[in-house]
Structure formats: C-alpha cells, structure tokens
C-alpha positions in Angstrom: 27.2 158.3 174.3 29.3 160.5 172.2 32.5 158.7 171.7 34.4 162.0 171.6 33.7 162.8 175.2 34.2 159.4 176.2 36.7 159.7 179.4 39.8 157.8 178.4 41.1 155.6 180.6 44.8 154.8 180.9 46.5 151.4 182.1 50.3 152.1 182.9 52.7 149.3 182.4 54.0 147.4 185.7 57.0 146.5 184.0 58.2 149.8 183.1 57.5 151.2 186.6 59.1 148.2 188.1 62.5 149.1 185.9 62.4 152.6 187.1 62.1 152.0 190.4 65.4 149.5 190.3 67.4 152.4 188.3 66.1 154.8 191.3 67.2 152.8 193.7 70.2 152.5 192.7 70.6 155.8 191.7 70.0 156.8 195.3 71.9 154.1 196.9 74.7 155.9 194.8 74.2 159.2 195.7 74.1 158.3 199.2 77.7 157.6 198.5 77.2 153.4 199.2 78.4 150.8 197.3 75.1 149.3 195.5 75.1 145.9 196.7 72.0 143.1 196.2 71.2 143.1 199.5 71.4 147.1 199.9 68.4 147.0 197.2 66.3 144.2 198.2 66.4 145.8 201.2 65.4 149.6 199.8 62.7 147.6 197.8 61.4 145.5 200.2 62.0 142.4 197.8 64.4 139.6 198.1 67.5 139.1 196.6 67.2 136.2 194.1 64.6 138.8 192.7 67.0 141.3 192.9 69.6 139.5 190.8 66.7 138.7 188.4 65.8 142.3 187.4 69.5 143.2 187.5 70.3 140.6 184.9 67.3 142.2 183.3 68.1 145.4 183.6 71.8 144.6 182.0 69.8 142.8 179.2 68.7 146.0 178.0 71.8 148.2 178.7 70.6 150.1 181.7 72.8 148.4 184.1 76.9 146.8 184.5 76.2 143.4 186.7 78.8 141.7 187.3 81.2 140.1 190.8 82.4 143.7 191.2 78.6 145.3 191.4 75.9 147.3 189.7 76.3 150.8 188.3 74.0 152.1 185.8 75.3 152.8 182.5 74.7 156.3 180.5 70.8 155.2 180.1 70.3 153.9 183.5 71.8 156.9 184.6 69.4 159.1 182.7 66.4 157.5 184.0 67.3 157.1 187.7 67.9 160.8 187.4 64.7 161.7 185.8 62.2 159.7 188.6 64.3 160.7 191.6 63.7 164.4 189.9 59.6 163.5 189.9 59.5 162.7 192.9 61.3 165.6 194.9 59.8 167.9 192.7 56.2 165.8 193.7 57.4 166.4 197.0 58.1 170.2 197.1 54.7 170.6 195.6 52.6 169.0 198.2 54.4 170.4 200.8 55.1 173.9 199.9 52.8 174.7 197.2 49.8 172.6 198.2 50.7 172.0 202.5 49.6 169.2 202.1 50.9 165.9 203.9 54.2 164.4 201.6 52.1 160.8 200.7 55.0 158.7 199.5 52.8 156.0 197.8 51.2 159.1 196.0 54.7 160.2 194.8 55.4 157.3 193.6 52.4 156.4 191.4 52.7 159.6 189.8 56.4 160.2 189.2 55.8 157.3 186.7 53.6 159.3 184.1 55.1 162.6 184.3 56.5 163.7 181.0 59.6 166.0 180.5 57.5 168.9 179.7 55.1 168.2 182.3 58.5 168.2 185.2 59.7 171.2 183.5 56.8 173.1 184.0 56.2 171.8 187.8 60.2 172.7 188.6 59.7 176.3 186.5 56.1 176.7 188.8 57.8 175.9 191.7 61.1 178.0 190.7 63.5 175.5 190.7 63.7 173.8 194.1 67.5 172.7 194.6 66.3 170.6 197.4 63.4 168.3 197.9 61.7 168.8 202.1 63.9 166.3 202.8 66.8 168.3 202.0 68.5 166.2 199.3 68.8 167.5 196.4 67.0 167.8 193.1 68.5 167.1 189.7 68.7 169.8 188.0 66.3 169.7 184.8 66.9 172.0 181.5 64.9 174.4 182.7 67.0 175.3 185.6 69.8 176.3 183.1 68.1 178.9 181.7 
C-alpha cells in the first residue's frame, strides 16, 4: 500500500476530554447562576464525589480551577476552555437541528466538541450565521467571528 494514502487514524486523549468536561460543567453550573458545589458536579457528571474532589485538586494543580472551603470557580484558563466546549457543543447542536434536521444526539455532541479547532468553530458559527442561542435556548458564547 502506498503509505501516502494510508487513512490516518487518530486516538484522542481521555484525559484531556475528561478535564474539559469538569471546566464545562462548571462553567454551566455557573451560568445557571448556582453555586458550584461537589455534589452539584458529581451529580451533572454522573460520578461521585471523592472523584469529584480528585480532578478538582487536579484541575487546581494545573491552574484551571480555585478549590478551596469556599468552592470552585475557574480561573482566567478554566474560564477560556469551559467557554470554548460549551461553544462546540451548541453550535453542534444548532447544526444538527437546523442545518442538518437531524435528531440533537448528545453523546454525538460530545465526542466531537472535543476535536473541533478554533478555525474549524469559527467556520461552523460563520456557516450557521452566528446562532445567539443553541435549540435549547441558552445561549452561545460568542466566538471572534461574531464581532466582525
């Protein structure tokens, strides 16, 4: 076989997507206007809470989270990256349910919203002309692209 049309394969990193979906968690639980509490995002994950106070001292470990008796919030980085996967995934959603019609698969969404790139969500969000809200009317952070 001719190694340069050899199909590459790719092999994502669990960790890294397990990191993301904390810092979207708690970026939602936030924007839902709750206090993020261990048992609000074992609960949102479906995990329990010792492993819940694992990843958060984790997550603190490498500066994407404040842990401590008074709770989580997500620092400047954190921040940045719940933002960007709940972005993903809204925009995922607008597309399979107004530019495709197809049925929102949540397990779909969220195996994707992992790999997508900036220039990749800028494109889908200028494609789909900047949805402000996702079919489950929250809303969409707004990317670059929607500035100018």
């Amino acid at each position: 076989m001719d190694s340069l049309n050899d199909e590459v394969l790719f092999v994502g990193t669990a960790e890294a997507e397990h990191v993301e979906m904390y810092l979207k968690a708690i970026w939602h639980i936030r924007e839902k206007g709750n206090d993020v509490k261990i048992s609000t995002i074992a609960n949102m994950l479906h995990v329990r809470q010792p492993s819940v106070v694992q990843m958060l001292k984790k997550l603190a470990g490498k500066d994407l989270v404040n842990y401590n008796k008074a709770g989580v919030t997500l620092t400047e980085s954190g921040e940045k990256t719940g933002s960007t996967m709940m972005r993903n995934s809204r925009l995922l959603e607008v597309l399979m349910d107004n530019a495709l019609k197809v049925e929102i698969d949540e397990e779909m969404v969220c195996g994707m919203e992992h790999h997508m790139n900036k220039q990749f969500t800028d494109a889908l969000c200028t494609m789909l002309n900047h949805p402000r809200k996702c079919p489950h009317s929250h809303n969409i952070p707004l990317g670059e692209c929607c500035e100018q």
